[in-house]
N, C-alpha and C positions, 0 to 999 in steps of 0.2 A: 668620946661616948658620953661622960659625964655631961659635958655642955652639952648634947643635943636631947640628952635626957631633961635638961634642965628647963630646955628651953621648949620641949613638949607638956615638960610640968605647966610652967605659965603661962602657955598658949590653954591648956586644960581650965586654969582659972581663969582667965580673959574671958572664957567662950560662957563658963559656968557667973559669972558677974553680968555678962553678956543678956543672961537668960532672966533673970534675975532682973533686972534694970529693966528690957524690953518688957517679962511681964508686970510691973507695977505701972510702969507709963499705958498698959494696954488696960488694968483697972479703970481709968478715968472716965470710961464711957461704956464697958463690958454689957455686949448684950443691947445696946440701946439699937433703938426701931427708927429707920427714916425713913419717908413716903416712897422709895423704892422695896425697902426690905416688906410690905406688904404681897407684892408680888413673889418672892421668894417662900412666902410663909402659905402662898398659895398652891408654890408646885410642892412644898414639904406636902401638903393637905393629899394633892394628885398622889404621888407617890403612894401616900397609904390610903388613898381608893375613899376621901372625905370630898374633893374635887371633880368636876367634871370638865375632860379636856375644854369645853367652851368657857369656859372660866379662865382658862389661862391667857395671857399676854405673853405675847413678843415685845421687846428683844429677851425680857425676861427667863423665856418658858427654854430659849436657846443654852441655858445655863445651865444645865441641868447634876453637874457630878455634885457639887456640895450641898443640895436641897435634897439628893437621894441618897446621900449618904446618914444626911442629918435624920428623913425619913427610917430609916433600917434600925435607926442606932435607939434602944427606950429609954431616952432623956426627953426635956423639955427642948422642943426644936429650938426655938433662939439663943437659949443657954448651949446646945450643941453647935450650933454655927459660929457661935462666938469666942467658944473654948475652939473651935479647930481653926477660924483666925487667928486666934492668941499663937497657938501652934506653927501656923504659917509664918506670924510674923517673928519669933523668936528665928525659926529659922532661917528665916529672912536676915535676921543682924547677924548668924554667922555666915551666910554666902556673902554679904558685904566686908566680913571678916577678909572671910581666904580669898575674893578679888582685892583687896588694897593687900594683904600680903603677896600677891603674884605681880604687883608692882614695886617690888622686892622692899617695901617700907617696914618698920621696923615692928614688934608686937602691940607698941605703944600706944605708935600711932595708927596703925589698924582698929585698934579696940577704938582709938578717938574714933574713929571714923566713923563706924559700924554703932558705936553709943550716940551719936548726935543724928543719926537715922532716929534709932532708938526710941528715944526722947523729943521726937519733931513734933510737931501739932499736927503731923497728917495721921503718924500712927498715932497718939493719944486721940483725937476723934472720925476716925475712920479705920482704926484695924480691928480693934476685937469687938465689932457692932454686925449687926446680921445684913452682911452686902458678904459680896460674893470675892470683890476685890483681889484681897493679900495671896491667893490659891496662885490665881494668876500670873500675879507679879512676882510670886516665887519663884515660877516656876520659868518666866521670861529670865530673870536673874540668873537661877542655876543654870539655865543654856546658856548664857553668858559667861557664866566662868566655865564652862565645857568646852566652850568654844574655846578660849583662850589658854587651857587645858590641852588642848588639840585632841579629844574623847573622841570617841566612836562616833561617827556621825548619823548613826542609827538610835542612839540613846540621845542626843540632841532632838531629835525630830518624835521620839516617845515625849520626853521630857516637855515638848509643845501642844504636843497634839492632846497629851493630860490636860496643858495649860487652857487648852481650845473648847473644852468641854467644862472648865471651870466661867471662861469669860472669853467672849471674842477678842478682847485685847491681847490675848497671844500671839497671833496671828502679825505682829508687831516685830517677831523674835526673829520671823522671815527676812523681815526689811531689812532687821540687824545684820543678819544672817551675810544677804548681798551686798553688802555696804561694807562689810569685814572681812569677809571669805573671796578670794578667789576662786580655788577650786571648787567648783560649785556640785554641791552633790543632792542628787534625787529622794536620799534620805532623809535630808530637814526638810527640802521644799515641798514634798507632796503630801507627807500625813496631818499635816494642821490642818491647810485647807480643804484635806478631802474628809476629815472628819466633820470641820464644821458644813459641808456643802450635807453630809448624810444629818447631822442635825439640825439643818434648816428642810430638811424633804420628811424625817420621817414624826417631826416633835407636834403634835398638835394643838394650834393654839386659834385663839378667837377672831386674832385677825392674820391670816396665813402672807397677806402680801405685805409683811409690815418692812421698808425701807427704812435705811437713813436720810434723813432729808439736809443738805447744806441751806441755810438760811444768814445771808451777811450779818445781820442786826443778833444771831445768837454768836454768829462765833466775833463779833468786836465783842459783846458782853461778856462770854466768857474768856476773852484775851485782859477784858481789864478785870475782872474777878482776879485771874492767874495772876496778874503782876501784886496787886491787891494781896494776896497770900503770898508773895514772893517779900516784900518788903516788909508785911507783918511778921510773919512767922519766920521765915527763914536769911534775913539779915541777922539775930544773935549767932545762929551757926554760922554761916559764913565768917563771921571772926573770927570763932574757935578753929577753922579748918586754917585761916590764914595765921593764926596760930601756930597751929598743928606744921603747917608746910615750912614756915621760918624756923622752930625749932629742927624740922626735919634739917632743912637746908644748914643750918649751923652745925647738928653734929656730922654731914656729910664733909663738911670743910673740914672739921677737926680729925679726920680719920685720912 
């Protein structure tokens, strides 16, 4: 009893340094505006009735939970979107917590794990800025360890369909979904997409047919941007993780 007390104690501090670390690397850019967040600051406007639906844009205007929540709330809307990012993403580095613990690795190395998220150049310039993002990819995440959880399949498919009204990239959680799951059940598959199919019909915006368009010459551009940010940013971590796995690997030999 004493050990599992102990070892709740310093899971307690892990998660509490956890919070701590996530939010100072989320300072580095708090609040900053990038030529998407104008549209976001448009449907905040819609909301409290400053906007007129002809004003808004798609895929934008399809976003709508965190620009109406930031709308409801009497702060300065960018400072609220940004503080409820900061919020997403701390929680963010602890669902990367308790998924590398459900790979039975040790506190340690879980907290390495979950801090080198943390501290990446994606969250120092993209999580606590006013885009819509981190809501999203929480919420992709915690279905992810739901799923591995083996949770209600009814609270997986909430948990998306939340995610689907933050940013169509939830809809992503699906593919996980089939790609992992066997047994395939009607509760994750059908409330994402029917939610976003009822906010593409009923959201009003400037241009109502607006598509995704495939374009070869954007997605090479954006394939060498991504390697580009892969070998910038994310070669120091990758050390630390191979790091992190060799130490692991050594005290599993020694035990």
């Amino acid at each position: 009893m004493n050990t599992d007390m102990g070892q709740r104690q310093v899971e307690t501090v892990a998660l509490i340094l956890l919070a701590v670390i996530t939010a100072l690397a989320c300072l580095v850019r708090f609040s900053f505006q990038y030529p998407d967040s104008h549209y976001y600051m448009e449907m905040i406007g819609f909301f409290r009735g400053e906007v007129s639906a002809s004003e808004l844009n798609a895929p934008f205007a399809y976003r709508p939970l965190l620009p109406f929540v930031a709308a409801i709330l009497p702060f300065v809307p960018q400072i609220t979107i940004s503080f409820l990012n900061l919020c997403f993403i701390v929680l963010l580095s602890w669902v990367y917590f308790y998924i590398a613990k459900e790979y039975e690795v040790s506190i340690p190395i879980a907290f390495l794990t979950s801090t080198i998220y943390s501290v990446s150049w994606v969250v120092m310039y993209y999580g606590a800025v006013v885009l819509v993002d981190p809501g999203a990819i929480l919420c992709l995440s915690l279905a992810f360890l739901m799923m591995i959880r083996n949770k209600a399949r009814w609270k997986i498919g909430l948990v998306l369909l939340i995610g689907v009204f933050l940013k169509e990239i939830a809809l992503i959680g699906i593919a996980s979904y089939l790609l992992l799951e066997r047994d395939f059940s009607p509760a994750v598959l059908v409330p994402a997409p029917l939610g976003y199919a009822v906010i593409r019909l009923v959201t009003p915006v400037s241009n109502p047919g607006f598509l995704w368009h495939f374009h070869l010459r954007a997605f090479t551009d954006l394939f060498s941007s991504t390697m580009k940010t892969l070998l910038v940013a994310m070669v120091p971590y990758l050390v630390v993780i191979a790091i992190g796995l060799l130490y692991q690997r050594k005290n599993n030999g020694q035990s």
